[in-house]
C-alpha positions as CSV (number, residue, x, y, z in Angstrom):
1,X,87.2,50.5,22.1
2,X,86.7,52.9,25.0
3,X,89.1,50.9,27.1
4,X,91.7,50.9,25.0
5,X,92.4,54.3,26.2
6,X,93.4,53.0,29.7
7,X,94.5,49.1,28.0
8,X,97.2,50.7,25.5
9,X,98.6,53.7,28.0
10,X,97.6,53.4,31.4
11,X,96.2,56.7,31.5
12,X,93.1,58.0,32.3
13,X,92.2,61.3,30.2
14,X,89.9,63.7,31.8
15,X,87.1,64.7,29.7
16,X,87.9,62.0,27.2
17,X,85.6,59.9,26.0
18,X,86.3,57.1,28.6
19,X,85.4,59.9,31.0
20,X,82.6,60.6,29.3
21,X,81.7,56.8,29.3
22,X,82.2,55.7,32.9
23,X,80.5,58.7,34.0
24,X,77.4,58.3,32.6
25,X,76.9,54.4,33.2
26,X,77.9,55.6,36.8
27,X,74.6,58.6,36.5
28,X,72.0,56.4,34.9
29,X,72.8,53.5,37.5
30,X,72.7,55.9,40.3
31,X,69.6,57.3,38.5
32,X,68.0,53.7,38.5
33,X,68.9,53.6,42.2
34,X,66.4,56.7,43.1
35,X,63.8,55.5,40.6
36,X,63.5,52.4,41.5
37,X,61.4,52.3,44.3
38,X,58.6,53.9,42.4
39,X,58.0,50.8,40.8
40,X,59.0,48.7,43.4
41,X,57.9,49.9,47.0
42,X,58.4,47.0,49.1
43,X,62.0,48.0,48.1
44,X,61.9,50.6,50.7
45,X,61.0,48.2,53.5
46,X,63.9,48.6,56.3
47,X,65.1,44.8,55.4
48,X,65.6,46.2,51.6
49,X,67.3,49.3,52.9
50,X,69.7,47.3,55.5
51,X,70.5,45.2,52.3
52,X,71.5,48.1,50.2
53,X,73.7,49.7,52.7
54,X,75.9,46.5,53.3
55,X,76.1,46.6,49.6
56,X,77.3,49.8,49.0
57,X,80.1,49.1,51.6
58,X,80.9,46.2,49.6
59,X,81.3,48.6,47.0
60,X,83.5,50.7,48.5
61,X,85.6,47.8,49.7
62,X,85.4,46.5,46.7
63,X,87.2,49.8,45.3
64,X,90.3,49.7,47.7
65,X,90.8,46.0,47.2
66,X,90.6,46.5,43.2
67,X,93.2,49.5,43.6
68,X,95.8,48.1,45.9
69,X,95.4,44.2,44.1
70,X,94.5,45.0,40.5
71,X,95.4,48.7,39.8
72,X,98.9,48.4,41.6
73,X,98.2,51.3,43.8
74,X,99.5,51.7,47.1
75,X,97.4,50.8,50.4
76,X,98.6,54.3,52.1
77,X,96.5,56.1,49.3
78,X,93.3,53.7,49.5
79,X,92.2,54.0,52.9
80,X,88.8,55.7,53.7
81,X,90.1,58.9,55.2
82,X,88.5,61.3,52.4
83,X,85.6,63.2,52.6
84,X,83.9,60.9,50.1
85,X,84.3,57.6,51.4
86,X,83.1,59.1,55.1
87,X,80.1,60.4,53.3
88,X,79.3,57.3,51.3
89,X,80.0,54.7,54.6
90,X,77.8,57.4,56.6
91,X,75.1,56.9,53.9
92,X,75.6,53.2,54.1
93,X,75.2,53.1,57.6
94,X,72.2,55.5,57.6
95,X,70.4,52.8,55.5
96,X,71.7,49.9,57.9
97,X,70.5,51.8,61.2
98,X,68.1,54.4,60.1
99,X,69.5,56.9,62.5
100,X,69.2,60.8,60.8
101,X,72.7,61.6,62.2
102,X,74.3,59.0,59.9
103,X,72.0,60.8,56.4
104,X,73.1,64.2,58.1
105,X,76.7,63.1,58.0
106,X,76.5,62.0,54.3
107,X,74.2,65.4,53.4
108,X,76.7,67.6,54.6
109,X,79.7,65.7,53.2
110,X,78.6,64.4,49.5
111,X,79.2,67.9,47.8
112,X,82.7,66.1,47.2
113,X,81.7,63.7,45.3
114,X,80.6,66.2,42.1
115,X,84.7,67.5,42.3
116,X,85.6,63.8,42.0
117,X,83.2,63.1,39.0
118,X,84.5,65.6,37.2
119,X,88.2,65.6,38.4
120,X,88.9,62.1,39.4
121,X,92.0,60.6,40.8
122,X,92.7,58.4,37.7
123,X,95.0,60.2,35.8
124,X,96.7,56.7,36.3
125,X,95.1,53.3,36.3
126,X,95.5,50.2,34.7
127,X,92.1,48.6,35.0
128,X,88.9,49.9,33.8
129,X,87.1,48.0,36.8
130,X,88.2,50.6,39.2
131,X,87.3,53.3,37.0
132,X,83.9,51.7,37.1
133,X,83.8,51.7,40.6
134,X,85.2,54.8,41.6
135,X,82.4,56.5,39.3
136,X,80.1,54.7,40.6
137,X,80.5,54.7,44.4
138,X,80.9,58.6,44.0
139,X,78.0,59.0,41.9
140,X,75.9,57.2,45.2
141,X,76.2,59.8,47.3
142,X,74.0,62.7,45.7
143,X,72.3,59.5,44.5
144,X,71.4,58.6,48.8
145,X,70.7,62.3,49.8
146,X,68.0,62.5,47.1
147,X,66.9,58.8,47.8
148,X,66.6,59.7,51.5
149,X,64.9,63.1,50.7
150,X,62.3,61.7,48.4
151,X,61.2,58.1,49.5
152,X,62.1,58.5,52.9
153,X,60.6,61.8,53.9
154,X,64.7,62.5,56.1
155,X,65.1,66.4,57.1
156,X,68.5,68.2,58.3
157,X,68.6,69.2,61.4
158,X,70.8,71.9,63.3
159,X,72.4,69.1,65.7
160,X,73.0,67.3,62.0
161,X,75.3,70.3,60.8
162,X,76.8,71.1,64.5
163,X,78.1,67.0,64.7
164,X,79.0,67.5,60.6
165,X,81.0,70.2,61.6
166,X,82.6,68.6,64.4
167,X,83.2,65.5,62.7
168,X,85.1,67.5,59.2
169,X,87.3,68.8,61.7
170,X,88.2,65.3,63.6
171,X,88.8,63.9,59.9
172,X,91.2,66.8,59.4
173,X,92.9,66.0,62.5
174,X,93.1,62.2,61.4
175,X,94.0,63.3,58.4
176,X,97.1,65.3,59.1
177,X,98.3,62.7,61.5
178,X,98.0,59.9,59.1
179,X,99.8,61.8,56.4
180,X,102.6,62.6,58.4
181,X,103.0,59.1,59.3
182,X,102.0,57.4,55.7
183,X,103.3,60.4,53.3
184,X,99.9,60.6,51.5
185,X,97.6,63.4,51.3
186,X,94.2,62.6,52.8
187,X,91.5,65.6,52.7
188,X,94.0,67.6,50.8
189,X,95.2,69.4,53.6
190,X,98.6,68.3,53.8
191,X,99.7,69.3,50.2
192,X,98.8,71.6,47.5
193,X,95.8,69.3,45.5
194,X,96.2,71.6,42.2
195,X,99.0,73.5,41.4
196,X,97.1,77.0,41.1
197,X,96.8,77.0,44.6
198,X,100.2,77.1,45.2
199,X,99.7,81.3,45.2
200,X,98.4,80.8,48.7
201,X,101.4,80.9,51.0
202,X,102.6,80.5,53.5
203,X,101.0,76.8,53.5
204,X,99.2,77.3,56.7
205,X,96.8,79.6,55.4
206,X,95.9,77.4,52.1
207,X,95.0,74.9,55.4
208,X,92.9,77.7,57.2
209,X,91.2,78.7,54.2
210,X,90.2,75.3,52.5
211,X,89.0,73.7,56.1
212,X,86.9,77.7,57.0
213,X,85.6,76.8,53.0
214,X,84.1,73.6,53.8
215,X,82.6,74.7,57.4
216,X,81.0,77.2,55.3
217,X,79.5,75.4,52.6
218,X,78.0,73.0,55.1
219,X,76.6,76.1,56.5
220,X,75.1,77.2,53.0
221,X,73.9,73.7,52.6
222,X,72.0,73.9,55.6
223,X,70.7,77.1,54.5
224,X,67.7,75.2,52.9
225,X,66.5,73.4,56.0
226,X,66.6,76.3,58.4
227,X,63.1,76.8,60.4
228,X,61.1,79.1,58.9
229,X,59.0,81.7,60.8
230,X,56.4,79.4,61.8
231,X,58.5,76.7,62.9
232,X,58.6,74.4,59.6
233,X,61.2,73.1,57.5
234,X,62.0,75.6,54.4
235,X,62.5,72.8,52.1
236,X,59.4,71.9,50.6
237,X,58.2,68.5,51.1
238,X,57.2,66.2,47.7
């Protein structure tokens, strides 16, 4: 029934109930994935971890090959030069390597993934499998950080936000030259995203604003983490 919406149209209606659907098989999995290891601790053993990061990547090829092959969408559009898909192969490779710079990396870059839940690029789609997956891989991300957080005892550090920092601007770069080259609009940055913001002219200052924006929430977002007085970590430890 639910996938008759996307079977009979093609379209994808926010905040229907296929939305509605997808997005909460997409929570309670992600859910599952945090929870887990509660029951199961051996699950947390490095091997386990390693496992689970090549899996999500699977996942996330799995999502570009199912919307260039199955969903008739264009390559130029599916390649992982969005914040999200930087956060979740960070977060993949944080679980692979257990370096902290890889779970800084996907700390400071997830808050996307709650704008893409709620807003997601399916207004169009002809296969409910890549609606599955997109959810899903999106969902992951808050899903890690709290993973890494609980079971894994991971902190932010001040290096972590300097080289998150950094690295949001080199993905800004590479995204402005590849969506001069491939017409697409990678990070949002070369068009307007939503056509409210189209008040904000001359273009160049939409570009300044949204890029000083995102510096600044990874600022708030270290906010948290910042040494206390004595020297500890604000965040309180479970």
């Amino acid at each position: 029934m639910l996938g008759a919406e996307l079977a009979d149209t093609g379209l994808f209606v926010r905040f229907g109930a296929l939305h509605f659907a997808i997005a909460s098989v997409a929570v309670l999995l992600s859910a599952l994935f945090v929870l887990l290891p509660f029951a199961l601790p051996r699950l947390l053993a490095h091997k386990n971890l390693a496992r689970a990061g090549v899996a999500i990547l699977f996942l996330r090829l799995g999502l570009m090959l199912c919307g260039t092959l199955l969903d008739g969408r264009s390559w130029r559009n599916e390649l992982p030069f969005h914040l999200c898909p930087a956060a979740l192969i960070s977060g993949s490779l944080y679980f692979i390597t257990r370096r902290p710079i890889f779970f800084n990396l996907l700390y400071f870059w997830h808050f996307g993934s709650f704008v893409a839940v709620l807003y997601p690029d399916l207004t169009r789609a002809h296969t409910i499998l890549y609606a599955y997956l997109f959810m899903l891989t999106h969902c992951l991300e808050p899903a890690m950080v709290v993973f890494s957080l609980l079971h894994l005892r991971e902190r932010i550090s001040k290096r972590g936000l300097q080289c998150a920092v950094l690295g949001f601007l080199l993905l800004a770069a590479n995204a402005l030259f590849w969506n001069r080259r491939l017409g697409a609009n990678y990070l949002f940055i070369s068009k307007y995203p939503l056509e409210i913001l189209r008040v904000i002219r001359p273009f160049f200052v939409y570009q300044l604003l949204f890029v000083s924006a995102l510096c600044l929430l990874m600022l708030v977002l270290y906010l948290p983490f910042r040494p206390s007085q004595h020297g500890r970590n604000q965040l309180f430890v479970i």
